[in-house]
N, C-alpha and C positions, 0 to 999 in steps of 0.2 A: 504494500500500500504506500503511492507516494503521496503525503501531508501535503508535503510542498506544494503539488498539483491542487490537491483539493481547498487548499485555504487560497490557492492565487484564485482560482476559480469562481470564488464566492459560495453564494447563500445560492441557492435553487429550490426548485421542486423536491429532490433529493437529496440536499446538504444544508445542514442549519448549525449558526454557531452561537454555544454560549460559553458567559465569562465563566464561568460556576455553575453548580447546580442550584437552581434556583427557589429559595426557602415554599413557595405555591410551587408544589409537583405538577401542576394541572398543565404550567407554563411549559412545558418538553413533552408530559406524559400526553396529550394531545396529539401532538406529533408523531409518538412512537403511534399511534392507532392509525392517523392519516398514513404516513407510510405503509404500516402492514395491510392495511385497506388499497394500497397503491404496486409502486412499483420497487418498493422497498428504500431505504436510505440511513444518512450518516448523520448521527449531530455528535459536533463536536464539543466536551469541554473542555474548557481554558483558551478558548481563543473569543473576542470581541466582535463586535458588528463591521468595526475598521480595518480585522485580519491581523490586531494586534496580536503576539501571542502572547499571553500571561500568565499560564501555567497551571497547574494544581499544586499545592503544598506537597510535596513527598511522602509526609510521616503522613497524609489525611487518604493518597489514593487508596488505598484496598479500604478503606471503609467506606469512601464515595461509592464506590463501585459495586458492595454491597447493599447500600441503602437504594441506588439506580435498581439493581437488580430486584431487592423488596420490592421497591415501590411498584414498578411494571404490574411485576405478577399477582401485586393485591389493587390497582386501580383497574385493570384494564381486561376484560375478556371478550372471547376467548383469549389464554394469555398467548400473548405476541411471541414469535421465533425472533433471536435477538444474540448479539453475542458482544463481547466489552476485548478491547486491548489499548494498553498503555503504548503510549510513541513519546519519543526524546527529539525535541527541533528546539535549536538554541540555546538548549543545556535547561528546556524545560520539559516539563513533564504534560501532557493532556490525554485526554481518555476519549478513544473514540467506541459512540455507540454504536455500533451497525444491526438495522433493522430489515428481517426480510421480508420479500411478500408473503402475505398468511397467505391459507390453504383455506381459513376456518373463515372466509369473512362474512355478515358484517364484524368488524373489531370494535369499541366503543368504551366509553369510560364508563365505570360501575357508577361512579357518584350522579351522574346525569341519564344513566339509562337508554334504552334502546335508540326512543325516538331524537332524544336531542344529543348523544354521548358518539356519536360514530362522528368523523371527521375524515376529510379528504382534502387531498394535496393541490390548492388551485393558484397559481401566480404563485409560486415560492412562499404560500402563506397556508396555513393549516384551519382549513375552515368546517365548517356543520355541514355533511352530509344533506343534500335536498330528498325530498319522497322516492323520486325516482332512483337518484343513484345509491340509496340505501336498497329499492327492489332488486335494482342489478346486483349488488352486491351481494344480497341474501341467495340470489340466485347461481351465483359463482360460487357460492361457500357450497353448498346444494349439489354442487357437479350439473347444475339442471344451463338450460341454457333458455331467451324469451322466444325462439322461434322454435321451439317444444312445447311451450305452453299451449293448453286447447283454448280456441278460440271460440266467444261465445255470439259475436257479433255476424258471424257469417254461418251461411248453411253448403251443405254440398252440394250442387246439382248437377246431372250428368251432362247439359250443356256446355257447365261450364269447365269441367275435368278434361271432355273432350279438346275445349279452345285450347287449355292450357299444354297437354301432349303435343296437340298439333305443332303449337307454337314453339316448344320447347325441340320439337321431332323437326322441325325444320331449319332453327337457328343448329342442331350440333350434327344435322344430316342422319341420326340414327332413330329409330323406331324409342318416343317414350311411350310408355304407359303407364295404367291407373296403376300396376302392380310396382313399378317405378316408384310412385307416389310414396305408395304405402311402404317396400323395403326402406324406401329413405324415411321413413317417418313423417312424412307430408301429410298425408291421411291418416287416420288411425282407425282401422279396420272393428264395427262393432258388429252386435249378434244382429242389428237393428238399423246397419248400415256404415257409415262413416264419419267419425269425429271430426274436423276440420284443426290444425295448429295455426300458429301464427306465421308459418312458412307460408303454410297456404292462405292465408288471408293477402301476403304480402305479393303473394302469384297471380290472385285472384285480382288485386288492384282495389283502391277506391274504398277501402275498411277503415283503416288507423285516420287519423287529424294528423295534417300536415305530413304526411308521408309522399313527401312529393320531392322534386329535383328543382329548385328554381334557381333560372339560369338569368345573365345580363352582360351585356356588353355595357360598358362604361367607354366614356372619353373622356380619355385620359390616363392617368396612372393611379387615379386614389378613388374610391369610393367616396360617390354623392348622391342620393336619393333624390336628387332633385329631378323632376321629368325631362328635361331639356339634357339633360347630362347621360340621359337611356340613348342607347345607340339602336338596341336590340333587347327584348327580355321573350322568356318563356316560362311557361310553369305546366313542369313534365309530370303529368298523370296516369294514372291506369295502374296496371300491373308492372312489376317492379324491376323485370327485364326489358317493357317495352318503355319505361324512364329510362335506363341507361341509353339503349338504340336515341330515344328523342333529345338527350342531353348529348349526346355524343354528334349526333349530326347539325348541331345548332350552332357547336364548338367548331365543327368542320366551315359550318356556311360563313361564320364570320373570321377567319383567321384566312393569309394569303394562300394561294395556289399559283406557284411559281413556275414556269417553264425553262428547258433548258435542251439547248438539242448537243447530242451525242451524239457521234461516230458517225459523222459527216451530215443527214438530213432528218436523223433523226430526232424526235422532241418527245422528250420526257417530263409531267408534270408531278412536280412536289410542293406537296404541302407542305409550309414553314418551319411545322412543329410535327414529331414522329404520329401517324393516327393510330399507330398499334400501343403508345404511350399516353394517349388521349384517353380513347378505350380501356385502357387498365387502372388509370388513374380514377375516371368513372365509376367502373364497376367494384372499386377495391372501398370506394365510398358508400355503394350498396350495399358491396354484403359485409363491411364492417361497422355499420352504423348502427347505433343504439335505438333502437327504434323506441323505447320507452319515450324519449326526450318528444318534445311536442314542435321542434323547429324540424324544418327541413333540412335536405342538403341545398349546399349553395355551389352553383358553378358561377365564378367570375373571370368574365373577361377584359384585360386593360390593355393600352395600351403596350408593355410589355410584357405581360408575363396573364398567364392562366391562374386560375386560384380554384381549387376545390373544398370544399369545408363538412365536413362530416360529422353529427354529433357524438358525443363519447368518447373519452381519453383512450389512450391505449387500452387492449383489453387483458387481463390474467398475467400483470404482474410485467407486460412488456416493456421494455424502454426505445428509446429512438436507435439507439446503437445495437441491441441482440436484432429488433427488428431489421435493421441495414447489415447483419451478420446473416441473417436467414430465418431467424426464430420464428416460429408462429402461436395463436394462442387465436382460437378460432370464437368470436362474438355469438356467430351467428350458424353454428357447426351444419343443422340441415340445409339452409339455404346453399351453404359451401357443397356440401356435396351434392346439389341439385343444379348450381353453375357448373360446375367440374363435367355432372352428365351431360348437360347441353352444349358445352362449350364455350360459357360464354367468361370461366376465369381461368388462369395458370396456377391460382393460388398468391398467398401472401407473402413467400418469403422469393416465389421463383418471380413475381410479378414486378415486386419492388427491381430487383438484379436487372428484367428485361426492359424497365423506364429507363434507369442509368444508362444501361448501354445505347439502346436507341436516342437518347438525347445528346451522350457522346460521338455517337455516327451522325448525328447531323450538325454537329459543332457548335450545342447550346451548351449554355452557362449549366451546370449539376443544379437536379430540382434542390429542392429544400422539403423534407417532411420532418414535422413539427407540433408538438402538444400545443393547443392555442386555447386558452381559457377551459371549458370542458370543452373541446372540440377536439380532430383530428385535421389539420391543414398541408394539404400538397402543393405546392407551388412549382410550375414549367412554368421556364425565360420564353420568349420567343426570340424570333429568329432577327438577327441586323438590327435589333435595338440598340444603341449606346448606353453601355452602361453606365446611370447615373447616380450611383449610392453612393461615389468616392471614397468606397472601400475598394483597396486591394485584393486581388488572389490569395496573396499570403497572408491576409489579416483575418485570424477567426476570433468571430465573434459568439459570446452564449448568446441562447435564446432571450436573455435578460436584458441585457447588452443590447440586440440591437432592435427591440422593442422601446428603449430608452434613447438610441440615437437615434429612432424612428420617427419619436413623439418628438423631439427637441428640433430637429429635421421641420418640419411641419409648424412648430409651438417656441422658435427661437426665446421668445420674451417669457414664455411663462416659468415658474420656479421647484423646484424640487419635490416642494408640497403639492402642488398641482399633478403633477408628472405622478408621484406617487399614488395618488387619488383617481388619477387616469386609468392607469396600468393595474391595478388596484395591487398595489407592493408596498411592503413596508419602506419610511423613508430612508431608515439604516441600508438597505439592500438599494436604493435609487442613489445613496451617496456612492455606495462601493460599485455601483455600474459607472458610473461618474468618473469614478478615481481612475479605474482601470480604463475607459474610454479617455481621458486624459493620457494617461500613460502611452494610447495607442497614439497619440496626436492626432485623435479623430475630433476630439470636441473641445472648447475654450470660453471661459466664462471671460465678458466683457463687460465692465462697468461695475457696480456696488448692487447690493443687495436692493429689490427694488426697484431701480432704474434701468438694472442692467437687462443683459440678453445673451445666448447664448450662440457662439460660432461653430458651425459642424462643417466639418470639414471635409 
């Protein structure tokens, strides 16, 4: 484990630091529950909100360390998977907790109980679980998955089983059927006929609120609701494979179609941006989307770059990085293997791999996938735009980091309180984005507190 990495890093979703253990357990033990509720993580003692390090006393660590360890397992159940080691940086001593994803969730504090005690990890701050993502959660702890639940909202009809084969038997070229249905657990087969799940409501189309793909072209580069400001919108209805087809050709009709002739008369056209990375990018926001959540998904289109918005964090414990490694951790498991039979995904970890490459075969900038509030966000460049972030190749930024050169980018005059209020981040974690955005010589304060403004560079 390198410290050094993780306190240059900052505060995140998954890393939080304090000075000491602090006399209210509630102030960390929250946290260990967001984490095990999440994607697992570190908090540091003896280091500051500034990345100072200041230590533990020596003769006090192994009783700290017993008392962290009490405490857990009498505040918090199910008790959290956890483990403590001591590190020396600067000839001091600090204790890092490492917290991993539960198995058991929901996780929550005993003192506050079910409904108000579970907490999840949103913007680097440990907040109260909402209704929803305590069902998800309850549901993951369960092994159960929400596109297995029986649906009561819809009925079977053999009208409509037939459309759905068809459809399904013609997008993957092979024979589906009802027994299809049913092996995957679509249907569920009674004495009395057929159960209907939330797969099949999702097949069926037109069930759930807000289960739809709404899509926009923007001019410009930033999101404005204004109606002058729509270039193009749609809102993709029906059944939940013929959303992807209608978001996916909408993407198509408004992006360029370039021509190019080869080997002497011949003319070849291409699209700007890969459409088999279009397509994936789509479809990987269907079938990993939280359908509990009552927004939709968002396709947006700017000036440069594509944006797709998904609701629901990673799912079962994933991070950004095992994901861009291969990992998978399936949302929405029948639906997946209901694409997989018709053809219409590669899956989550071969999916992610086949964007990179095709976006490197056409010589765009690497997307960006990224936790964004409770959401899941994929970002494609397009093609011969200028890049204009005035960031470097070689400058990486956290997800913290350039949410804060973002806002400052757009918000020169406004102040750190603000920006923190925005972003919704603690101000400690908008100073330390600050500092190390200084450090990059990306951002510069001009003037006095008040008057001034801020220069991004």
């Amino acid at each position: 484990m390198n410290l050094d990495s993780i306190i240059s890093a900052g505060e995140s979703d998954m890393v939080e630091f304090k000075e000491m253990v602090p006399p209210d357990s509630k102030k960390y033990v929250k946290t260990v529950v967001a984490f095990s509720n999440g994607s697992g993580g570190r908090i540091v003692f003896g280091v500051d909100d500034d990345y100072n390090i200041l230590g533990i006393n020596p003769d006090s660590v192994s009783r700290i360390k017993d008392q962290i360890a009490d405490t857990i397992t009498s505040l918090c159940a199910p008790t959290p998977r956890f483990d403590m080691q001591t590190v020396t940086l600067e000839d001091k001593i600090v204790i890092i907790l490492e917290i991993f994803p539960g198995p058991d969730r929901p996780y929550y504090l005993t003192s506050e109980g079910y409904n108000k005690g579970v907490y999840v990890r949103l913007a680097g701050i440990s907040k109260p679980a909402d209704e929803r993502t305590r069902k998800e959660l309850q549901l993951e702890g369960r092994k159960e998955s929400f596109d297995s639940q029986t649906n009561f909202n819809c009925t079977v009809e053999a009208e409509d089983v037939e459309r759905i084969c068809r459809d399904l038997s013609e997008m993957s070229g092979r024979e589906v059927t009802i027994q299809n249905l049913i092996n995957e657990h679509v249907l569920i087969k009674k004495s009395s006929g057929y159960s209907p799940t939330n797969a099949y409501a999702l097949l069926l189309g037109n069930v759930f609120i807000n289960t739809t793909i709404r899509c926009a072209m923007f001019k410009g580069k930033e999101k404005n609701l204004d109606k002058t400001m729509f270039l193009d919108r749609r809102e993709c209805e029906g059944p939940i494979y013929k959303q992807i087809e209608d978001a996916y050709a909408f993407v198509l009709k408004n992006i360029r179609l370039e021509s190019y002739t080869t080997e002497g008369i011949t003319r070849r056209d291409v699209y700007e941006m890969p459409p088999k990375a279009i397509r994936e990018i789509i479809t990987n926001a269907a079938l990993h989307c939280s359908y509990q959540s009552t927004n939709p998904i968002y396709v947006a289109l700017y000036e440069d770059r594509l944006e797709v918005i998904s609701p629901g964090k990673l799912f079962g414990g994933l991070t950004i990085d095992s994901v861009m490694s291969g990992a998978t951790a399936r949302r929405n498991p029948i639906l997946s293997r209901i694409f997989a039979l018709a053809d219409i995904s590669e899956g989550w970890g071969r999916g992610i791999k086949g964007i990179l490459e095709e976006c490197q075969t056409y010589g765009l900038k690497e997307p960006v996938f990224e936790e964004w509030a409770t959401n899941f966000r994929v970002t494609m460049y397009r093609k011969n735009v200028p890049n204009t972030d005035n960031v470097s190749s070689g400058t990486q930024l956290s997800s913290t980091e350039s949410a804060v050169y973002d806002y400052f980018t757009m918000n020169p005059e406004k102040s750190r309180s603000d920006a923190a209020e925005a972003l919704s981040l603690s101000l400690a974690t908008i100073r330390n984005a600050i500092k190390s955005l200084k450090d990059k010589g990306l951002i510069a304060r001009e003037g006095g507190t008040g008057k001034g403004r801020w220069i991004v560079k």
